[in-house]
PLY file of the C-alpha trace (Angstrom):
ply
format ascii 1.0
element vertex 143
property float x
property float y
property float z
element edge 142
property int vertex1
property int vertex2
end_header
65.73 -91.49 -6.26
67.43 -88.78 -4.00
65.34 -86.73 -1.50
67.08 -84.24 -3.48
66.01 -85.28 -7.04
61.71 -85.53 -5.31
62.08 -82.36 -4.21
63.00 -80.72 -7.67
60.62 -82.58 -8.99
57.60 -81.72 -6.64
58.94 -77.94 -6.93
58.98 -78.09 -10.62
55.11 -80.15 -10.76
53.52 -77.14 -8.43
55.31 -74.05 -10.47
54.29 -75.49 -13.92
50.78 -76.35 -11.85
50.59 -72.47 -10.65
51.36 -71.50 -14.08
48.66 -73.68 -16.37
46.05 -72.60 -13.37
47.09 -68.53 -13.51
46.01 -68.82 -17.01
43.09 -71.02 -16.92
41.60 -68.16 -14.09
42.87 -65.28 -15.56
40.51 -66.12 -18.93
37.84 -63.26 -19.18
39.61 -61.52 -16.02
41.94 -59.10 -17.44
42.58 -55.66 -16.95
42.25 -53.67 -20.15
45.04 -50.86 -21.26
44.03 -47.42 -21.82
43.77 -46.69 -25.53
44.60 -42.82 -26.28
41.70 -41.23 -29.01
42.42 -37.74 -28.17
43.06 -37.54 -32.19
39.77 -39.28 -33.47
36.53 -37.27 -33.67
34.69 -37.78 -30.56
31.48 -39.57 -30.39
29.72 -38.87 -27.37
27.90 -41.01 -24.36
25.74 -42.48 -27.01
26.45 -45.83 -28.83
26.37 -45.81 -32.30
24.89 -48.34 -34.38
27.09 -48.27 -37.32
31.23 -47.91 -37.19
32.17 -44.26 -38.05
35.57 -44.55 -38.10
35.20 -47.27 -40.89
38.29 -46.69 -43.82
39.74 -43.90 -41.14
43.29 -44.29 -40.99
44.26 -43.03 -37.63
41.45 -45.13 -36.26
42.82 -48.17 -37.93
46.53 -47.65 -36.28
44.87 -46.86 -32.92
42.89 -50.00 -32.99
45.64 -52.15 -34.27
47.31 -51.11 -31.30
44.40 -51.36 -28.72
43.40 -54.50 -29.84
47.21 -56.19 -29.36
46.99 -54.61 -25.90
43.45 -55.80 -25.28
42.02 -58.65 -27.40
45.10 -60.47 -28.25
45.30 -62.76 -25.35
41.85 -64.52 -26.33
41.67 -63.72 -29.91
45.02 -64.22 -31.03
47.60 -62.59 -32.89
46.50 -60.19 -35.82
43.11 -61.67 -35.52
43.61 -65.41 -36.05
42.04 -66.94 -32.69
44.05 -70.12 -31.30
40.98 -71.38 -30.40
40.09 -69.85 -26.96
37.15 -67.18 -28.51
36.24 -66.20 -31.85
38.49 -65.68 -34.92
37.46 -61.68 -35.57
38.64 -62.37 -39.13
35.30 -63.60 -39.93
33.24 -60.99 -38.15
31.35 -58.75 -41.17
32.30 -56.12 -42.17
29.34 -53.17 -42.22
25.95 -53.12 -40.44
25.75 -56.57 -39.43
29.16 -57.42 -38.28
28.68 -53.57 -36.41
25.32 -54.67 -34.57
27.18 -57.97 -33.44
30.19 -56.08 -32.32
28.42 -53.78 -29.83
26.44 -56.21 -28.43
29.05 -58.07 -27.20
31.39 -55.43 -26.51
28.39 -53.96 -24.20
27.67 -57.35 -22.63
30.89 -59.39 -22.75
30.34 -63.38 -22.82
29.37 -65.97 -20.02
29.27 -69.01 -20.47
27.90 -71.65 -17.31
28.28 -68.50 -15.12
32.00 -68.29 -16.22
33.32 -64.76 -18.01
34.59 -65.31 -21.08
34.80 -61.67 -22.25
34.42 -58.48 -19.84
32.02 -55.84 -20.76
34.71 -54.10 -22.29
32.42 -50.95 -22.92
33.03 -50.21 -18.98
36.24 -49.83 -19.79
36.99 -48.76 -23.32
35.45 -45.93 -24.67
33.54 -45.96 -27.42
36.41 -44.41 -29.42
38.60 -47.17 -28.53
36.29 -50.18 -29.19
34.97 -48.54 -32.73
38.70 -48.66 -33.55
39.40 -51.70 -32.76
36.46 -52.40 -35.00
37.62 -50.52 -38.16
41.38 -52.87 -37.48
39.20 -55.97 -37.81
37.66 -55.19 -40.81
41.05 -54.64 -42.93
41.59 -58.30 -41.26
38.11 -59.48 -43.17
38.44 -63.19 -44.78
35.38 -64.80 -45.69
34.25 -68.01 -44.57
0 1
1 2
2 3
3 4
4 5
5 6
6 7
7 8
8 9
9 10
10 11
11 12
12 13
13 14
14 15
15 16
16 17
17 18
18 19
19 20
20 21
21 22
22 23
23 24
24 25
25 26
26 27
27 28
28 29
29 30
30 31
31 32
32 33
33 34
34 35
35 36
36 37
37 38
38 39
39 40
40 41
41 42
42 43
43 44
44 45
45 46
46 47
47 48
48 49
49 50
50 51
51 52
52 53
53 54
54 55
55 56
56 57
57 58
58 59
59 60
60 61
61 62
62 63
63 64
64 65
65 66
66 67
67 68
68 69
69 70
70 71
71 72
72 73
73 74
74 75
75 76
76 77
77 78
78 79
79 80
80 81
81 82
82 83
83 84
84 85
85 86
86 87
87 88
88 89
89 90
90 91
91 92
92 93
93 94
94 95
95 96
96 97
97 98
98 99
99 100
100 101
101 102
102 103
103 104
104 105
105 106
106 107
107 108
108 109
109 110
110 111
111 112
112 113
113 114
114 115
115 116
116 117
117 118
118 119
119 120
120 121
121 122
122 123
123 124
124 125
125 126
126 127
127 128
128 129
129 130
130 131
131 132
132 133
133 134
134 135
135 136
136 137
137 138
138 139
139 140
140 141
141 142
């Protein structure tokens, strides 16, 4: 082998290294998109405990939207997880699937002191996030 040929090779090994570890770190560490509401009804400081924006149209194309921009990367495309977190898919639809949603919206997921999922609550509103919610439940398959 040339000096030549080692060096493309070493150059090649630490650009597809900087790549896989970019991802691996960036897991759990991204910055979330602003999500425009301004048409939904507003819901105030206050969570809710239930999704009001359930079967609401405009909230459904919002959160279609805001969740490509924002839970996409770790959930997957239209819902169907690759693997890295949770297929939403399967998340219920109505009170239950609602209580489970907030909570971890609010408080994100660790793992071994690693974040898996920001507190997206500090910085979605609850607009945003409660249409994200009513997307996922058009996406509803049953397990």
């Amino acid at each position: 082998m040339t000096v030549k040929t080692n060096l493309l090779r070493t150059g090649a090994a630490m650009v597809f290294g900087s790549l896989l570890s970019a991802q691996v770190f960036a897991h759990g560490d991204v910055v979330p998109q602003a999500i425009d509401t301004s048409m939904l009804p507003q819901l105030g400081e206050e969570w809710l405990e239930e999704n009001p924006y359930t079967d609401n149209k405009d909230a459904i194309r919002i959160g279609e939207s805001a969740y490509a921009q924002n839970c996409a990367r770790c959930h997957g495309l239209d819902g169907i997880s690759g693997g890295i977190a949770p297929d939403l898919r399967y998340l219920e639809p109505g009170y239950d699937g609602d209580e489970w949603f907030v909570y971890r919206v609010r408080n994100g997921a660790v793992r071994n002191g690693v974040p898996y999922m920001p507190k997206m609550a500090e910085h979605l509103s609850q607009e945003a996030l409660w249409s994200i919610r009513a997307w996922l439940e058009t996406k509803y398959v049953e397990q």
